[in-house]
N, C-alpha and C positions, 0 to 999 in steps of 0.2 A: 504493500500500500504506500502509495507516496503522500506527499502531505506540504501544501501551500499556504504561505501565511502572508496575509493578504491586510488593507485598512479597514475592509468593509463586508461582510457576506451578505446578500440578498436571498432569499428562500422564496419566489418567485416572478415571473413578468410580467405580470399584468401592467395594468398603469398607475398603479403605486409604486410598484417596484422597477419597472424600467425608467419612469422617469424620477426617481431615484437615485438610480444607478448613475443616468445620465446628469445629474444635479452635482453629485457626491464626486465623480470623475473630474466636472471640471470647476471644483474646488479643490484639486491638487489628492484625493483621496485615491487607491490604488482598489478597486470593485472586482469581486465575485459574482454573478448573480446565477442562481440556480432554478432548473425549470425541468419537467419531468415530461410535459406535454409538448403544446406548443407555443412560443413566443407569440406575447401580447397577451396571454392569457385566457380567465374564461369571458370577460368583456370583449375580448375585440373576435374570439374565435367563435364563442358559443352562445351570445350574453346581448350586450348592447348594441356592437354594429351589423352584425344580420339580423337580429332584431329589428334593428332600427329602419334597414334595408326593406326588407319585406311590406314593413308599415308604408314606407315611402310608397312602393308600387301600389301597396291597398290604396291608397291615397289617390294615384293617379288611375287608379281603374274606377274610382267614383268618382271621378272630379268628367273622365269620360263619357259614365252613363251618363253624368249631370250635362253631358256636352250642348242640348240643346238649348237647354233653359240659356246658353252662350251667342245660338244664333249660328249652332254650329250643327249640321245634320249628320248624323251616322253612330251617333249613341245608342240607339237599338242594337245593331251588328256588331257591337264591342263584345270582343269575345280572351280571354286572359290565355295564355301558354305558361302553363305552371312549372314547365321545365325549364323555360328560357326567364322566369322570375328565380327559378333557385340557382340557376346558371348565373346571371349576375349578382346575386347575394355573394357564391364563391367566388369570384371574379374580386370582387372587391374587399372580402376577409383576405386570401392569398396575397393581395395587393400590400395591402397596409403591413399584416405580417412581414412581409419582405422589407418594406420600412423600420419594422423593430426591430429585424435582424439585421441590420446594415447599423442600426443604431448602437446596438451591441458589440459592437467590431468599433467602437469608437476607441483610441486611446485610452489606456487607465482601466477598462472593463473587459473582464472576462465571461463568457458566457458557457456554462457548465449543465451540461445536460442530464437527466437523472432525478431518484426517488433522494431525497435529501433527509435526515434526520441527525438528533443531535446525538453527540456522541460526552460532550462535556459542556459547561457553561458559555466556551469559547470554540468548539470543535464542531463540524458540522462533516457528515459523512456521504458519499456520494457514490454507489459502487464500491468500486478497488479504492477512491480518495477521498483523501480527507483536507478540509479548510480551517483555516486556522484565523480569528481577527479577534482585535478588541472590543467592534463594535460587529452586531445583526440586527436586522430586519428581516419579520417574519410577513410576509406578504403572499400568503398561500390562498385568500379570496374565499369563496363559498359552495357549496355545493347544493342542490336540490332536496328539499328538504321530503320523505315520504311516509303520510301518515299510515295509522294500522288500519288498513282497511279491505273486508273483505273481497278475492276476487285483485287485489293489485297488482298479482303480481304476474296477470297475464301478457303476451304480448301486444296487443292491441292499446294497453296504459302504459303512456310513455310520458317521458318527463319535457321541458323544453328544450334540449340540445338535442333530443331525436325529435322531435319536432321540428327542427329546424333544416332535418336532412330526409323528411320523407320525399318518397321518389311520387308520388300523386295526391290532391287532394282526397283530404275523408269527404264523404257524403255528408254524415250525422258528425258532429266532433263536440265531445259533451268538455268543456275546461271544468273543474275541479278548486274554485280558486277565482278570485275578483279583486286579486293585488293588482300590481302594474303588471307581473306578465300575464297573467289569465285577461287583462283588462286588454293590452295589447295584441295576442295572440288571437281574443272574439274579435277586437275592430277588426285586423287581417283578414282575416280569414273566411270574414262573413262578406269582406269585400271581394275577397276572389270567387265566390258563389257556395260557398259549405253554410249547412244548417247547423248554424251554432248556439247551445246552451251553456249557460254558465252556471254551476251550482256553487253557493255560498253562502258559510254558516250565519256572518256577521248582518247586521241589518241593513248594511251600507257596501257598496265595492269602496275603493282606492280609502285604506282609510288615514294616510296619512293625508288628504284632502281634507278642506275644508265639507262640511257637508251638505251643506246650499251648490257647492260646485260639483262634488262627486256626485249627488243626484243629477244632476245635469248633465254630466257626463254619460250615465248608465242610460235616462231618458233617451239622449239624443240616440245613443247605439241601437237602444231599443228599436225606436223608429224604422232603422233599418235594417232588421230582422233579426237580430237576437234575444233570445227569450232567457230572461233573468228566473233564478229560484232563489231569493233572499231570505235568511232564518233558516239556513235548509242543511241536515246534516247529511252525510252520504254514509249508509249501512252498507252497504255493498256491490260490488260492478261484475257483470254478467258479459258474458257470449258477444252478445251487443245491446247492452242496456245498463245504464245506473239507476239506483235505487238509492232514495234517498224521504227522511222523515221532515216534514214540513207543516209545523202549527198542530203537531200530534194527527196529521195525518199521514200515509205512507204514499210516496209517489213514483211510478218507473218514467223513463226517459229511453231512447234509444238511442245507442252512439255507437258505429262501427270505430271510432277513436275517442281516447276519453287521456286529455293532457291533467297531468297533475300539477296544479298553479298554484301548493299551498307555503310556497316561502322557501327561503333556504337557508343553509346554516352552516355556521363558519367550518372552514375544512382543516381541520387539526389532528386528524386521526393518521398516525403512520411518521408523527415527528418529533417522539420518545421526548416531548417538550420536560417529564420526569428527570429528565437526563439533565436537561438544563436547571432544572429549581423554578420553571416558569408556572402560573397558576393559571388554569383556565378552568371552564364551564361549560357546558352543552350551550351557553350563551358567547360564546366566544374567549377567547384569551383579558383576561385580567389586566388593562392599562389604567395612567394616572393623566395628570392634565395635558403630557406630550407626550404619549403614545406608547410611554415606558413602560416595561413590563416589571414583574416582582424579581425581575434582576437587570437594575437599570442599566447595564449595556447593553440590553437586549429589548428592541421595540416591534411592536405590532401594529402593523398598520391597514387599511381597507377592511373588507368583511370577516376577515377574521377576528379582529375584536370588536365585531358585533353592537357598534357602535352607529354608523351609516352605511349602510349595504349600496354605495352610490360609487363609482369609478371616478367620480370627479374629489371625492369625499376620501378616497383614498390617494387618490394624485398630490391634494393639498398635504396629508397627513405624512405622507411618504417625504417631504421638501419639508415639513416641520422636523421631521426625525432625525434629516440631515442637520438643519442647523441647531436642533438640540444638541449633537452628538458634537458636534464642532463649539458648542457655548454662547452662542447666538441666540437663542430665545429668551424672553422674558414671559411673566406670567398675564399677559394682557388676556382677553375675553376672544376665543376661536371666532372667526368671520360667520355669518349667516351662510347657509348651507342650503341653494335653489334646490328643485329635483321637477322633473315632466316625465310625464306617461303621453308617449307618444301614440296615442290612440286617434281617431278622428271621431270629433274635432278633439286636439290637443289639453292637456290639461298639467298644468304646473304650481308650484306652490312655492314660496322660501317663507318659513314663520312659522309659527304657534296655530292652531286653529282656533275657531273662535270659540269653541267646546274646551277647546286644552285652556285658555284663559281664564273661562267662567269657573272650569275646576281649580283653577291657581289663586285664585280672585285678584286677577286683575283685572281692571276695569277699564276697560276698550268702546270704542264706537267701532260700529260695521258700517262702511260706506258699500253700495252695490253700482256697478251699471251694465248694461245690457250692449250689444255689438248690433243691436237694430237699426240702430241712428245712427251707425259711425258710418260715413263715407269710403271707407277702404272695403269696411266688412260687406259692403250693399256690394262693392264695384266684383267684389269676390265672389258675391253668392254666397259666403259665410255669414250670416245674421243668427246665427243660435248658436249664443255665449254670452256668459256671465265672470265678469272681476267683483272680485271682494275685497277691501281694503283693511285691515285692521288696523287702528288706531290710538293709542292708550292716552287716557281721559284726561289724565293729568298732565303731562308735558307734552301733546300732540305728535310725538314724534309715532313715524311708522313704524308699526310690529311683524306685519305680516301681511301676503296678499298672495290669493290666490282667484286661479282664473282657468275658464275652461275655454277652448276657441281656438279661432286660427293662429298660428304664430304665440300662445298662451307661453309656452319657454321663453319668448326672446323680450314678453313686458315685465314677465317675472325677472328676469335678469335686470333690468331697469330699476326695478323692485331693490333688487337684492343688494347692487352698487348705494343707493337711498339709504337704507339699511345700515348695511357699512358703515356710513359716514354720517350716523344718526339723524338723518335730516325728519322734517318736518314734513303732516300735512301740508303746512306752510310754503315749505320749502317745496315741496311739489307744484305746489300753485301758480310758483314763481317760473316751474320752469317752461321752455318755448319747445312746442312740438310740430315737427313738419306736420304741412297740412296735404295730402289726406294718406295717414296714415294710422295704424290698429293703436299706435301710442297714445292718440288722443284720445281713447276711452278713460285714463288714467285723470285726465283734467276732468271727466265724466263726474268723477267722486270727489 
């Protein structure tokens, strides 16, 4: 066994940890990074960007059928190639990939391929070799969470990464699940023509939404043709059919595919963390206010500590760990933290709900406005959408806002800079927004 000692080891690539790596390199740091799969992770191979992919095509295969309401004839005969939709989803993962690996070849970083686990506090194992540093990051991300239920473990119940490589549409395709990807994977798919149900336990989908928007969210899918079962638990999945109990009634459903959407959970199993002195949880790895774990040279960063299961949320946390490890941070207050379920229409949030504040008691105003009135949303054909403002009573500064609608990530982002730099209702008031575009819903409130 040979054995390298190195300024930094990385325990994964996703986008915590590659851009990490890439942070840590050219601040003069000499980087391991270890990966078992494939570079970029489960975000950019299995997770976010063919996710995100597929949504887009949903997108434009409705904005199609919508083509006449444009002035445009041949919306009828729009017909989708579901082979040539997952042919560019691959097209564009393989792409970016190649991105990470050229990224990885930068000076300073090594990229070590392999099942990694610790072997000491400071020793991490890889095959036949072993690494050696004063400082790690543990960025091993999430995996699909599966609950016990009867009947799951046939082949026709697949999770989101075989979801994402079926070779034809299901007919029936029953989602499991009314997070962001069960939320995302109905909009899709119900736009490529599949009969889509969504069973879920909770009273509400997306629930880290506001819940005036995530109803509005489900409403609008509804509309076009997904049929929601809310309060609804699933006892067990058949042949082709789910079963599931609904207000103390028993209900089946039929689905020759039935995705499991019920959450994921940090992936920690197989990284003898015991070895190191590190604490975790079936909630993820145990961190402090910078990412540190229960042996502070050692930080966890992204969905492994179970903290924001968000690729961006890991990106940030990953560039905090460096300049924690180097003595550059202070203990100032983490940035507000945006997140969007790119479903159609869009839905986005950065803040507190306005449920989570009542529970907190703090006392906020709700501003609302509608995308009926706005001139960009008519010009689009997009008019069904709702922002929400949060506002707290006492020094007007913004808390939170969320929105569902066209372009709903890119106001929230607007939002979230506001945020940031604690600005005002006020301060909103003051500021100038081209005219005509979805921003001036924001002067709405």
């Amino acid at each position: 066994m040979t054995n390298q000692t190195t300024d930094l080891i990385i325990i994964g690539s996703g986008p915590g940890g590659y851009r990490a790596a890439q942070y840590a390199a050219e601040q003069g740091l000499g980087v391991v990074i270890i990966e078992q799969e494939h570079a970029g992770g489960t975000c950019l191979n299995c997770g976010c960007i063919p996710t995100k992919t597929l949504c887009h095509s949903a997108e434009v295969a409705d904005t199609m059928r919508r083509s006449s309401q444009f002035g445009i004839v041949g919306g009828d005969s729009f017909t989708i190639d579901f082979q040539q939709v997952m042919a560019r989803k691959q097209t564009i993962v393989e792409s970016l990939r190649h991105n990470v690996e050229m990224l990885m070849q930068a000076p300073g970083i090594t990229l070590a391929s392999g099942h990694a686990q610790f072997a000491d506090p400071h020793t991490i194992v890889v095959g036949d070799d072993s690494y050696s540093a004063p400082h790690i990051i543990i960025a091993t991300g999430s995996e699909s969470a599966v609950p016990p239920i009867e009947g799951i473990n046939q082949p026709h119940v697949i999770d989101s990464t075989q979801m994402l490589s079926l070779g034809q549409l299901p007919r029936n395709l029953c989602i499991i699940g009314a997070g962001v990807i069960g939320m995302e994977f109905a909009s899709a798919f119900s736009s490529f023509g599949c009969n889509v149900s969504v069973v879920e336990f909770q009273d509400e989908c997306l629930p880290a939404i506001d819940t005036d928007v995530a109803r509005r969210v489900r409403q609008t899918i509804s509309r076009r043709g997904v049929s929601f079962y809310m309060q609804s638990a699933v006892t067990s999945i058949g042949a082709d059919t789910v079963t599931f109990e609904r207000k103390g009634k028993t209900q089946t459903i039929e689905a020759d595919t039935v995705l499991i959407a019920t959450g994921r959970k940090p992936r920690t199993e197989g990284l003898q963390l015991e070895m190191a002195g590190v604490e975790y949880s079936r909630r993820g790895i145990t961190v402090d206010h910078h990412y540190r774990t229960t042996q502070p040279h050692i930080f966890a960063i992204g969905d492994v500590n179970g903290l924001q299961m968000l690729a961006h949320a890991a990106t940030y946390q990953g560039l905090h760990a460096v300049d924690t490890l180097l003595g550059r941070t202070t203990d100032a207050p983490h940035p507000p933290v945006p997140a969007a379920v790119f479903t159609h229409p869009q839905a986005a949030a950065v803040g507190p709900t306005q449920q989570q504040c009542t529970a907190e008691g703090i006392a906020v105003e709700c501003r609302k406005a509608g995308f009926r009135a706005n001139g960009m949303a008519a010009a689009m054909g997009e008019t069904d959408g709702l922002l929400k403002l949060i506002v707290s009573t006492d020094d007007r500064r913004i808390l939170a806002c969320h929105v569902c609608g066209p372009h709903a990530a890119d106001i929230v982002q607007e939002v979230t800079a506001l945020i940031a730099s604690r600005a005002t209702i006020d301060d909103l008031h003051r500021i100038i927004h081209i005219h005509p575009t979805l921003g001036e819903i924001l002067q709405e409130v």
